[in-house]
Backbone as JSON, one array per atom type, in Angstrom:
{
  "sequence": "XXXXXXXXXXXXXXXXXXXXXXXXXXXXXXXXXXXXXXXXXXXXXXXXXXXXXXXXXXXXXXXXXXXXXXXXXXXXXXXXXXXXXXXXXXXXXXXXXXXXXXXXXXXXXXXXXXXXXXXXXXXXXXXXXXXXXXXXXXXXXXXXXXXXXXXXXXXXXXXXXXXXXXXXXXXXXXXXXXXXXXXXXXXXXXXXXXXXXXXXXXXXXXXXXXXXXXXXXXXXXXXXXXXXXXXXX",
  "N": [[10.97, -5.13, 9.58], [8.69, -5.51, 9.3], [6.5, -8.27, 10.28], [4.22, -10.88, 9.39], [2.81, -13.61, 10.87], [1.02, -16.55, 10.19], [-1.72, -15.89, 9.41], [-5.33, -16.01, 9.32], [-8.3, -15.49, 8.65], [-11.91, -15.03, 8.61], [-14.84, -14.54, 6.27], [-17.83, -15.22, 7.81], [-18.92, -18.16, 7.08], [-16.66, -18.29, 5.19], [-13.59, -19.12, 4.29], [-11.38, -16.78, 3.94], [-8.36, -16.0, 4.42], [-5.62, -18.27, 4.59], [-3.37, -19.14, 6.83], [-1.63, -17.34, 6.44], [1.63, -16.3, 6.25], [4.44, -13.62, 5.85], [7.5, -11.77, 5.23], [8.47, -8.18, 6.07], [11.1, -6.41, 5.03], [13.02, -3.35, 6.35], [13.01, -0.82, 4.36], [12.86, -2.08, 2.1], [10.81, -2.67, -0.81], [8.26, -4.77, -0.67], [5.55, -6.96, -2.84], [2.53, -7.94, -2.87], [0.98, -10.29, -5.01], [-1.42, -11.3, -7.37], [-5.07, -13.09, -8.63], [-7.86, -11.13, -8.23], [-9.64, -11.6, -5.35], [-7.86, -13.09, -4.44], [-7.19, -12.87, -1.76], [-5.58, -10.52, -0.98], [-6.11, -7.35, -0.81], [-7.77, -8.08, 1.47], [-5.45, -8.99, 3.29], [-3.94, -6.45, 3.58], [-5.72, -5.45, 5.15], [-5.9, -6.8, 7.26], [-3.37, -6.38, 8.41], [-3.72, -3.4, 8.98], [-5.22, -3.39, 11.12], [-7.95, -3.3, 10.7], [-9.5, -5.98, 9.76], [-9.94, -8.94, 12.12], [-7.5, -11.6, 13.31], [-7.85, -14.58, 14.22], [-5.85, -16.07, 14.94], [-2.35, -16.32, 15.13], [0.18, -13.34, 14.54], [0.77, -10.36, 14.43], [3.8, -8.28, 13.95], [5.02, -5.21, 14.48], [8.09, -3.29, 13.82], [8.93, -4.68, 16.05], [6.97, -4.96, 17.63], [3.72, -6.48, 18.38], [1.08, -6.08, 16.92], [-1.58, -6.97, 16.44], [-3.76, -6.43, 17.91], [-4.42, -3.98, 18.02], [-6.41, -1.19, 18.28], [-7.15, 0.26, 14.87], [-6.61, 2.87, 14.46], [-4.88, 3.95, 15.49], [-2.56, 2.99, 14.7], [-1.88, 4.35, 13.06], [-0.41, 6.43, 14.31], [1.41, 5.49, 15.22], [3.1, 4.7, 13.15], [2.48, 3.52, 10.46], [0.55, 3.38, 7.99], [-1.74, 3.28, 5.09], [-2.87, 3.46, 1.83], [-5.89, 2.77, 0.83], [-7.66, 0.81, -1.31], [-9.53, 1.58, -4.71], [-8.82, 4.77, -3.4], [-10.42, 6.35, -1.82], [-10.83, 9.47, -1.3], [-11.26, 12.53, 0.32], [-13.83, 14.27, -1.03], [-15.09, 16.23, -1.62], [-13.74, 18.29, 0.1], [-10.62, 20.44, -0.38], [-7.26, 19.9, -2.44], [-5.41, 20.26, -0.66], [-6.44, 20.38, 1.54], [-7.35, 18.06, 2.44], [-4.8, 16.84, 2.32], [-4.29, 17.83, 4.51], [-5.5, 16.74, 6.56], [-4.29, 14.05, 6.6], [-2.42, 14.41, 7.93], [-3.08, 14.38, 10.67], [-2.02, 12.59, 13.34], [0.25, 13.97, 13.65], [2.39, 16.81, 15.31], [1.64, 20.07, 15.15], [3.56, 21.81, 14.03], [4.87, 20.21, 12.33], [3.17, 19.84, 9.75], [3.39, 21.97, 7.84], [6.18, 21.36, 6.96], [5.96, 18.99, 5.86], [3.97, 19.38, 4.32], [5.71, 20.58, 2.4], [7.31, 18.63, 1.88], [5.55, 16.7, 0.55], [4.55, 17.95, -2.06], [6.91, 18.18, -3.47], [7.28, 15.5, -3.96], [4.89, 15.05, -5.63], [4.24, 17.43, -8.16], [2.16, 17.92, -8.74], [-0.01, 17.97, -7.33], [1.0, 20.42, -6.0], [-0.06, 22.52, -7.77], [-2.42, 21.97, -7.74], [-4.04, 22.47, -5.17], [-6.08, 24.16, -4.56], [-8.03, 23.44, -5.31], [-11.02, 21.36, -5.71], [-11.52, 18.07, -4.44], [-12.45, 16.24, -5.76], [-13.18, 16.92, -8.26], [-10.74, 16.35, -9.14], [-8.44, 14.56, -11.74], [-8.62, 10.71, -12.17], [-5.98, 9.56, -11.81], [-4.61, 11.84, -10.5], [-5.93, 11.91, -8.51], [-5.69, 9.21, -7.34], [-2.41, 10.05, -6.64], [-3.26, 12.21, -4.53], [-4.13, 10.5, -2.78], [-2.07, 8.87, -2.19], [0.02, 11.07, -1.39], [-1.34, 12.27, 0.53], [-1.27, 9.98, 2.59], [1.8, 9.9, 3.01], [2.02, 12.14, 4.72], [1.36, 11.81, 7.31], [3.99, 10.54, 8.08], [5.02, 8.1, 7.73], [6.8, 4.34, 8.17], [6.18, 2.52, 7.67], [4.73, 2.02, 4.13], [1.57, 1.15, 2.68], [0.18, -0.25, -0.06], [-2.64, 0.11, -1.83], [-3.61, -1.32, -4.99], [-2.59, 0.38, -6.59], [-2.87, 1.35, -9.28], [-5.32, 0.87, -10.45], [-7.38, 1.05, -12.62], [-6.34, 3.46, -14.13], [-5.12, 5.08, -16.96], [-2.76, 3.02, -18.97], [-0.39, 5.03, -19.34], [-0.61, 6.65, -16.87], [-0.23, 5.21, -15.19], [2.53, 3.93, -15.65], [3.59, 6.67, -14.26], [2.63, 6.2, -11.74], [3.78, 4.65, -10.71], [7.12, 5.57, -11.05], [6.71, 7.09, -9.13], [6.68, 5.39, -6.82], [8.92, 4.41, -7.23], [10.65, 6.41, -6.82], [9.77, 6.97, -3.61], [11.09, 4.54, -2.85], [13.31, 5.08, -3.28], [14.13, 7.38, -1.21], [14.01, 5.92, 0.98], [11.91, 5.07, 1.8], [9.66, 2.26, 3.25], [8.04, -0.37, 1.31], [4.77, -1.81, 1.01], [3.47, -3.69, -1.12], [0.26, -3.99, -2.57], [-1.13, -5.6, -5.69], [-2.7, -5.87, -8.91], [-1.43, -5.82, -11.36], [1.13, -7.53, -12.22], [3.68, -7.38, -13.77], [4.18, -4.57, -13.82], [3.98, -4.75, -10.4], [5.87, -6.5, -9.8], [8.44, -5.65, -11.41], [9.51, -3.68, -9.58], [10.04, -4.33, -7.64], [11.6, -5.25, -4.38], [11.49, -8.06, -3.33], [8.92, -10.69, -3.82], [5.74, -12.18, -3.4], [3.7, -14.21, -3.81], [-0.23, -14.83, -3.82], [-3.06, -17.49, -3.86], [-6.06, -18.1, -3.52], [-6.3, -17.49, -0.64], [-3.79, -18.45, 0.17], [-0.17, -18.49, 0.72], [1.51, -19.35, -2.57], [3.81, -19.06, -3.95], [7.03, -17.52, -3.41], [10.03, -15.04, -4.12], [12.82, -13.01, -5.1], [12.18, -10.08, -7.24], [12.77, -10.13, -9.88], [12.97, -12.88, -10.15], [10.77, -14.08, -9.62], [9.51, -12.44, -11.49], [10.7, -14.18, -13.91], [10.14, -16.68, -13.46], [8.3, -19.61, -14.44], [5.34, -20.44, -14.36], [4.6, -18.23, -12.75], [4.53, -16.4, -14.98], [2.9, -17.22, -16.31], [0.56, -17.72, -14.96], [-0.19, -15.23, -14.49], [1.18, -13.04, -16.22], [0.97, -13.48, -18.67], [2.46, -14.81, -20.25]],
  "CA": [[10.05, -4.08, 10.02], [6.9, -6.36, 9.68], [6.49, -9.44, 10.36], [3.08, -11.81, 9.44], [2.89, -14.99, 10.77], [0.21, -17.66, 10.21], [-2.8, -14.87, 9.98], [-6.26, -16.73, 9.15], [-9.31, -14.31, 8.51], [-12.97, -15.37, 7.61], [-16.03, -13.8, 6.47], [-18.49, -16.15, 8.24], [-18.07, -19.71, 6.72], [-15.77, -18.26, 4.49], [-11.99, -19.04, 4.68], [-10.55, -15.95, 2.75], [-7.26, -15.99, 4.35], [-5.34, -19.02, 5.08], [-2.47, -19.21, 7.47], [-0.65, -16.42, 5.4], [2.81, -15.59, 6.71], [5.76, -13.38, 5.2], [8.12, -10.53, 6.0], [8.76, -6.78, 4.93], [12.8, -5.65, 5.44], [13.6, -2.33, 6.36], [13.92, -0.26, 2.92], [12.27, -2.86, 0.86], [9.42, -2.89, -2.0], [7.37, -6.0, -0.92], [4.49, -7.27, -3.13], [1.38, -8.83, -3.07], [0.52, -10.38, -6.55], [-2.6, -12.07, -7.76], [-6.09, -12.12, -9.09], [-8.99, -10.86, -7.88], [-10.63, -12.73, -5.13], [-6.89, -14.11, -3.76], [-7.12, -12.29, -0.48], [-4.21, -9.43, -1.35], [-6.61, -6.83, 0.32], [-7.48, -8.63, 2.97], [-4.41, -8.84, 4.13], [-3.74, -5.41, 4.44], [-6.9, -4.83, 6.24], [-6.31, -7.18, 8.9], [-2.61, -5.85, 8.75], [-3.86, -2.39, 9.13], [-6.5, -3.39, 12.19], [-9.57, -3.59, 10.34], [-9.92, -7.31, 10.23], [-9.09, -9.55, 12.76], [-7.15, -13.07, 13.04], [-8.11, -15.5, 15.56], [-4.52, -16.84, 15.12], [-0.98, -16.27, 14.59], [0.51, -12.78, 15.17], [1.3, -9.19, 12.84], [4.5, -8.13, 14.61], [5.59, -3.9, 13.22], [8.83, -2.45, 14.28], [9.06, -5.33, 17.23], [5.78, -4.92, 18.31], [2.74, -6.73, 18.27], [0.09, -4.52, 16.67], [-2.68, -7.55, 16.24], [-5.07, -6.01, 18.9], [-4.06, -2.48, 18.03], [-6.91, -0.57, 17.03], [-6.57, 0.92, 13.51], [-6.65, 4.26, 13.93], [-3.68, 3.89, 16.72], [-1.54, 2.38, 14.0], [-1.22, 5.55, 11.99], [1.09, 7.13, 14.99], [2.86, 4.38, 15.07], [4.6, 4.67, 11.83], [1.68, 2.3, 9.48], [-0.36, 4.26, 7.01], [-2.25, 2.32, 3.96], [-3.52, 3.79, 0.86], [-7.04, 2.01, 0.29], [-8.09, 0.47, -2.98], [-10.66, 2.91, -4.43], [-8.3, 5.92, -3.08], [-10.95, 7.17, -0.41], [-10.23, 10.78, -0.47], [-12.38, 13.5, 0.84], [-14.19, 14.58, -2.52], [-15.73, 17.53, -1.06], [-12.5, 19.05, 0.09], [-9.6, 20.4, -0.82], [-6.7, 19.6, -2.35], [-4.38, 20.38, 0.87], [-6.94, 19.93, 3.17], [-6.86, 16.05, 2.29], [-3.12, 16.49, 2.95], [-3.89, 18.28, 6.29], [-6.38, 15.26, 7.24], [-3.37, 13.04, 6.71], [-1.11, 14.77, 9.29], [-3.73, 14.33, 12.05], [-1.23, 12.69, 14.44], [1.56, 15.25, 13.34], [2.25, 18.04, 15.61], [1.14, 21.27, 14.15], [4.87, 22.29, 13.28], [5.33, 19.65, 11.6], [2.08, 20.08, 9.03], [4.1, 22.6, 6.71], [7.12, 20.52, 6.08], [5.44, 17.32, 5.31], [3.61, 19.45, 2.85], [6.15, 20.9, 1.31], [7.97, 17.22, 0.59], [4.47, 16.27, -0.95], [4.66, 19.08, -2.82], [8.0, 18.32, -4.03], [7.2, 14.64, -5.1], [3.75, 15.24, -6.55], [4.02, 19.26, -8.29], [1.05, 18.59, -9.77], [-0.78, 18.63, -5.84], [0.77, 21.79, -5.51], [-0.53, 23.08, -8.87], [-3.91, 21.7, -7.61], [-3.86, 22.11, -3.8], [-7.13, 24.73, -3.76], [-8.73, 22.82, -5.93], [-12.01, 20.56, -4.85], [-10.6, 16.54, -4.72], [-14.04, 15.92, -6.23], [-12.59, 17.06, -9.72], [-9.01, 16.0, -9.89], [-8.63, 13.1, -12.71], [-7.95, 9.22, -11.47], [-4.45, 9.28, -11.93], [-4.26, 12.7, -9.64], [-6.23, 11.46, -7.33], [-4.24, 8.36, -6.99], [-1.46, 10.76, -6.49], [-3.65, 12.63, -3.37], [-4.53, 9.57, -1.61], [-0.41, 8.81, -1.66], [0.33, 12.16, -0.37], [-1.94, 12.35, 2.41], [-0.6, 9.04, 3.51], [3.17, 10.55, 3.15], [1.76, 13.58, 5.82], [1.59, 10.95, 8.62], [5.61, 10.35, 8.09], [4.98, 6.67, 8.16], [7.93, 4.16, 8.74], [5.87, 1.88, 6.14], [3.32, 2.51, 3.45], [0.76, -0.02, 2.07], [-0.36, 0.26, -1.06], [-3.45, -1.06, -2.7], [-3.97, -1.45, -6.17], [-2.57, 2.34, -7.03], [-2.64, 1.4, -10.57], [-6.66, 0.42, -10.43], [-8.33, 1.87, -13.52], [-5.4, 4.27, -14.75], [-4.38, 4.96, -18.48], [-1.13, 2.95, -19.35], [0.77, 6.61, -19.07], [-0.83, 7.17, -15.58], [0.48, 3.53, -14.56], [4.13, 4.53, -15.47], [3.67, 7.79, -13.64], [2.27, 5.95, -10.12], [5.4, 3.46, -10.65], [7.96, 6.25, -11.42], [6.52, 7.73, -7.57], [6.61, 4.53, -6.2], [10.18, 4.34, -7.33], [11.13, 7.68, -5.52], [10.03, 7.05, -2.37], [11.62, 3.66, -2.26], [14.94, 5.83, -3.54], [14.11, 8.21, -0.41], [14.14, 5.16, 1.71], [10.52, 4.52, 2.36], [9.77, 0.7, 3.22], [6.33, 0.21, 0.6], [3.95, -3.02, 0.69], [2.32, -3.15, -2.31], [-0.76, -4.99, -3.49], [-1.12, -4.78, -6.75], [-2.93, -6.72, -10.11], [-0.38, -5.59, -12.84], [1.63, -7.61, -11.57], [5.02, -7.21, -14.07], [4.69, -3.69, -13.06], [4.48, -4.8, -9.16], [7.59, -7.08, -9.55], [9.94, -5.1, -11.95], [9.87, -2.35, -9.14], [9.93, -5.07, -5.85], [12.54, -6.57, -4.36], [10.62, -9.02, -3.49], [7.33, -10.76, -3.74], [4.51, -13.17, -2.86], [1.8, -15.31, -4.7], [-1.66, -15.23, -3.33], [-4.01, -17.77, -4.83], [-7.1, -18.63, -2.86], [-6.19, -17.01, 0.45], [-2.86, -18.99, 0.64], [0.76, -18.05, -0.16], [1.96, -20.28, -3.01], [5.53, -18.84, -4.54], [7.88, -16.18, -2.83], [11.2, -15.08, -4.44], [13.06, -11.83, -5.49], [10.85, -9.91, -8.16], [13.47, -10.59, -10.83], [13.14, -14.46, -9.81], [9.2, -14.36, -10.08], [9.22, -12.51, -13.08], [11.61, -15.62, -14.84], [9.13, -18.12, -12.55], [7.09, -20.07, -15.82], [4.2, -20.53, -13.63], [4.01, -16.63, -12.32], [4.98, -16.21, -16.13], [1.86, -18.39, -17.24], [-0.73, -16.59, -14.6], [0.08, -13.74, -14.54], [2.36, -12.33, -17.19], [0.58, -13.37, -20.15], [3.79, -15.92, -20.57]],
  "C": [[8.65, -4.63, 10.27], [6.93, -7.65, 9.5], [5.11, -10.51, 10.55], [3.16, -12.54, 9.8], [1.2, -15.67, 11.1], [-1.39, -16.65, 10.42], [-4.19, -15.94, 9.48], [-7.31, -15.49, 9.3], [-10.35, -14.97, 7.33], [-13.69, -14.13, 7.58], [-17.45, -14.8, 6.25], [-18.39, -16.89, 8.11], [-17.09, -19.5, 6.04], [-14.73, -17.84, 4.41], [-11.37, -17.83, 3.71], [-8.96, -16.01, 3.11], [-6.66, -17.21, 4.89], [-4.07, -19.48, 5.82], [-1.14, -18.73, 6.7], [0.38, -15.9, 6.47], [3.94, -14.9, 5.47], [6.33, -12.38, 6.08], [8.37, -9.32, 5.06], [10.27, -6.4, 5.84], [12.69, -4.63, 5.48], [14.19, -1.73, 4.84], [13.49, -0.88, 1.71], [11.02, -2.14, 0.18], [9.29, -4.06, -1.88], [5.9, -5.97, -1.52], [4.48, -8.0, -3.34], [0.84, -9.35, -3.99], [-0.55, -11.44, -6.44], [-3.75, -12.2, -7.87], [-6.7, -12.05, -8.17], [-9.65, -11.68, -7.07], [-9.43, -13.5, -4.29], [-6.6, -14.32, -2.43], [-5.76, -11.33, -0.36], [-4.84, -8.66, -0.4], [-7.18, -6.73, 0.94], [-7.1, -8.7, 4.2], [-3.81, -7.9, 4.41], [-4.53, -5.21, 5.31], [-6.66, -5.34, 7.48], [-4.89, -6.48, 9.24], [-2.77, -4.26, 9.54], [-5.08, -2.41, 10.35], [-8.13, -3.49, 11.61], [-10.44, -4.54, 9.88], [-9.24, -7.88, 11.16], [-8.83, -11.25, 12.47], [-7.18, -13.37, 13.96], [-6.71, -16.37, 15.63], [-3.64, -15.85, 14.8], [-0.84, -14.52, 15.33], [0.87, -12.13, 14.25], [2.14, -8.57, 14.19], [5.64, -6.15, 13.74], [6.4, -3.24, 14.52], [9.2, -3.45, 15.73], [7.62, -5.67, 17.92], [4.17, -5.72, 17.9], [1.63, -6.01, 18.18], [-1.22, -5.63, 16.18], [-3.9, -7.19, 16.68], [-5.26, -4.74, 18.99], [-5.07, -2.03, 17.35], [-5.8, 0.04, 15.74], [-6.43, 2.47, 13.22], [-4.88, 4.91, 15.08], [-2.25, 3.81, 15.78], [-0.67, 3.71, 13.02], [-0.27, 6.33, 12.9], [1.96, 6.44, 15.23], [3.55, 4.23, 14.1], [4.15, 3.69, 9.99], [0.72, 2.81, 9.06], [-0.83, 3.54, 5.68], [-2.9, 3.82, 3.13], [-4.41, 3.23, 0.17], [-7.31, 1.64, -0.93], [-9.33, 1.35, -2.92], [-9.99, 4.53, -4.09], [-9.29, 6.49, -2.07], [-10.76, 8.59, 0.26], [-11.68, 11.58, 0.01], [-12.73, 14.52, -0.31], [-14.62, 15.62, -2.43], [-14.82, 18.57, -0.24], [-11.79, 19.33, -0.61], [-8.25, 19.76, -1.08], [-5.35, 19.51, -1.4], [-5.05, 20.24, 2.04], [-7.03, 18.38, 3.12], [-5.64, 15.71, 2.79], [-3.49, 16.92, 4.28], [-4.09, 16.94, 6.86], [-5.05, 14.15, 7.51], [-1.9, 13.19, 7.61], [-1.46, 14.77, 11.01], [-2.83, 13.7, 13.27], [0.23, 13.21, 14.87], [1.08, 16.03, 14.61], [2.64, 19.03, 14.75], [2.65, 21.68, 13.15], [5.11, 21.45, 12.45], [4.57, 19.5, 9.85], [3.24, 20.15, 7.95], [5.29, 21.32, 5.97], [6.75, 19.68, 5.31], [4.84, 17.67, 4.16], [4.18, 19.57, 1.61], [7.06, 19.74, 0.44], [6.9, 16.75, -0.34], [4.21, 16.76, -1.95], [5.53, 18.49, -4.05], [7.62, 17.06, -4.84], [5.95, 14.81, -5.95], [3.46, 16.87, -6.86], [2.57, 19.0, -8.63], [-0.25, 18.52, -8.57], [-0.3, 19.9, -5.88], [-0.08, 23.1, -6.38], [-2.04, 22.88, -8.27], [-4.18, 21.91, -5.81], [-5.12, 23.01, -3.11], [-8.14, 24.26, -4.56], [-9.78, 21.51, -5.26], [-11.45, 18.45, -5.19], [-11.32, 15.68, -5.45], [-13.58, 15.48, -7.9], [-11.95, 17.13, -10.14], [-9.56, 14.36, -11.01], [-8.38, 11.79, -11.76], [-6.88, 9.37, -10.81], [-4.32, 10.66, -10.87], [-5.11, 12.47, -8.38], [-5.84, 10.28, -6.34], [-3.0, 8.7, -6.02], [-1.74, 11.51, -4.97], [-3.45, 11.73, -2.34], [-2.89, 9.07, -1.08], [-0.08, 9.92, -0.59], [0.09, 12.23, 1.01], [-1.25, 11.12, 3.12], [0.82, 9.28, 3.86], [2.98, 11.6, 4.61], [1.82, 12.84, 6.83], [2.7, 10.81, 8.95], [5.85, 9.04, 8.35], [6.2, 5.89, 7.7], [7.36, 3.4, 7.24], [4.45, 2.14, 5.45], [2.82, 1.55, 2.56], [-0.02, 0.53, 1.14], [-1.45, 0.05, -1.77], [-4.06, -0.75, -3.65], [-3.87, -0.07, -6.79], [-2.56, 2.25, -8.42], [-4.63, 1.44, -11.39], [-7.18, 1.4, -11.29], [-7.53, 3.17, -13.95], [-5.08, 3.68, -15.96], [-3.0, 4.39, -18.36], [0.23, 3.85, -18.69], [0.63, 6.94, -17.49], [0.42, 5.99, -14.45], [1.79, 4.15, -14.3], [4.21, 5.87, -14.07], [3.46, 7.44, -11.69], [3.61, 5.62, -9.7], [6.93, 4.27, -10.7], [8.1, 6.6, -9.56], [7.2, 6.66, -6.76], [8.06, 4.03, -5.7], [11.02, 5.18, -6.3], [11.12, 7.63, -4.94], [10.79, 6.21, -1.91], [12.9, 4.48, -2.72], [15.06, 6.71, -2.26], [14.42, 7.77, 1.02], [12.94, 4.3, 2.38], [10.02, 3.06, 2.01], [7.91, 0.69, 2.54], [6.26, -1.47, 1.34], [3.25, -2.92, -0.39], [1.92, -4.59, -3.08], [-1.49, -4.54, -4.67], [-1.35, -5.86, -8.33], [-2.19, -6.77, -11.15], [0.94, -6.01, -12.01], [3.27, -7.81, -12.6], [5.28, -5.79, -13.93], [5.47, -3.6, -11.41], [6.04, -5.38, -9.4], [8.74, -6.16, -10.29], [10.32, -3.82, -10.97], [10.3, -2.96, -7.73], [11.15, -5.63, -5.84], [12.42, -7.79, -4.0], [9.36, -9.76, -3.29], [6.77, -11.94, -3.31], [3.7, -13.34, -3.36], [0.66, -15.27, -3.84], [-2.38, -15.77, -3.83], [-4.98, -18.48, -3.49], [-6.58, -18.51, -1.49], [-4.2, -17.88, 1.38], [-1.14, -18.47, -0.41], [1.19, -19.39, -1.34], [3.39, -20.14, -3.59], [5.96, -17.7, -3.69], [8.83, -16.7, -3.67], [11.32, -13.56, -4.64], [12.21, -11.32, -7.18], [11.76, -10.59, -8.94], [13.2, -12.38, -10.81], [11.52, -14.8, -9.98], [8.82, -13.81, -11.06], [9.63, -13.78, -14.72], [10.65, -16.78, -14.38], [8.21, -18.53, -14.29], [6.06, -20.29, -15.05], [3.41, -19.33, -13.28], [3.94, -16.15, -14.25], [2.83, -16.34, -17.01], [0.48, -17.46, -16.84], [-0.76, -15.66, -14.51], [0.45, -12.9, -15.64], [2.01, -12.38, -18.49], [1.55, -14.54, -20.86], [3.08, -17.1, -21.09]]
}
């Protein structure tokens, strides 16, 4: 379904990404693991149009979407969920979901709400409520939704765990689970990273803008090296 190859992305002298390639399968949970600073989201951004690479080629669904603005990408089937969550704090809780159906036709609005509904009750419990004064962890939960209202083919995730209680964590990861049970192909970049892997099928090392390990999560959770930096191992 997506296909990176060889992307490269500075910010002025500085190399943040370095001739990063991988792939996302149809149906999969691929993640991004590693600290702070590795270029994880980065690489959605330029994936998602809002950096560019003077090389190589981001290839979604067959198509070359490197030169594609970013706001083009969301009818095409490629919807991200920002680190930070980025909702509209001064709205409502369903008008955030409307916002996220903007290249829906109108008929289609309702439905889409009522599946977001279905996986997150506790939007519908909150849905006239201001987005201002939902908790973390339900706002987390918004910024998913609205990206679900687009009906995207794949959904990029970044850092949905970022500053959630333990209990919230489980609760993103439980979602995260569902949609990939529903069939929805995720990307997900993501610092906790024996949460990312025990839910991926498989993943990718980022250390200093370059890939350094791929394998199936199960196979990078056993890795003594991912073990060592990561894992606490």
């Amino acid at each position: 379904m997506l296909k990176v190859e060889n992307i490269n992305v500075y910010y002025g002298a500085i190399h943040a990404i370095k001739g990063v390639s991988f792939e996302v399968n149809d149906g999969e949970i691929v993640t991004l693991i590693g600290a702070n600073g590795a270029g994880k989201s980065t690489t959605l951004q330029t994936i998602s149009g809002l950096l560019h690479s003077p090389t190589g080629s981001i290839t979604f669904q067959g198509e070359n979407i490197a030169s594609v603005p970013a706001p083009k990408l969301v009818s095409k089937g490629l919807a991200q969920v920002p680190e930070g969550r980025r909702i509209f704090l001064n709205m409502t809780v369903e008008e955030n979901l409307e916002m996220g159906a903007y290249t829906r036709p109108s008929s289609e609005v309702e439905p889409h709400l009522a599946r977001v509904y279905d996986l997150f009750p506790r939007m519908k419990e909150r849905r006239r409520q201001v987005a201002g004064t939902l908790s973390g962890g339900e706002q987390q939960m918004l910024a998913m939704g609205r990206a679900l209202m687009s009906d995207p083919k794949l959904i990029m995730l970044d850092e949905p765990s970022m500053g959630l209680a333990p209990i919230l964590v489980e609760q993103i990861f439980d979602i995260i689970k569902e949609l990939h049970k529903v069939g929805t192909t995720i990307l997900l970049v993501e610092q906790n990273a024996q949460m990312a892997l025990s839910v991926a099928d498989r993943g990718y090392v980022l250390e200093t803008g370059k890939i350094v390990s791929s394998g199936t999560g199960s196979e990078l959770l056993n890795d003594e090296s991912v073990k060592k930096a990561y894992l606490g191992g």
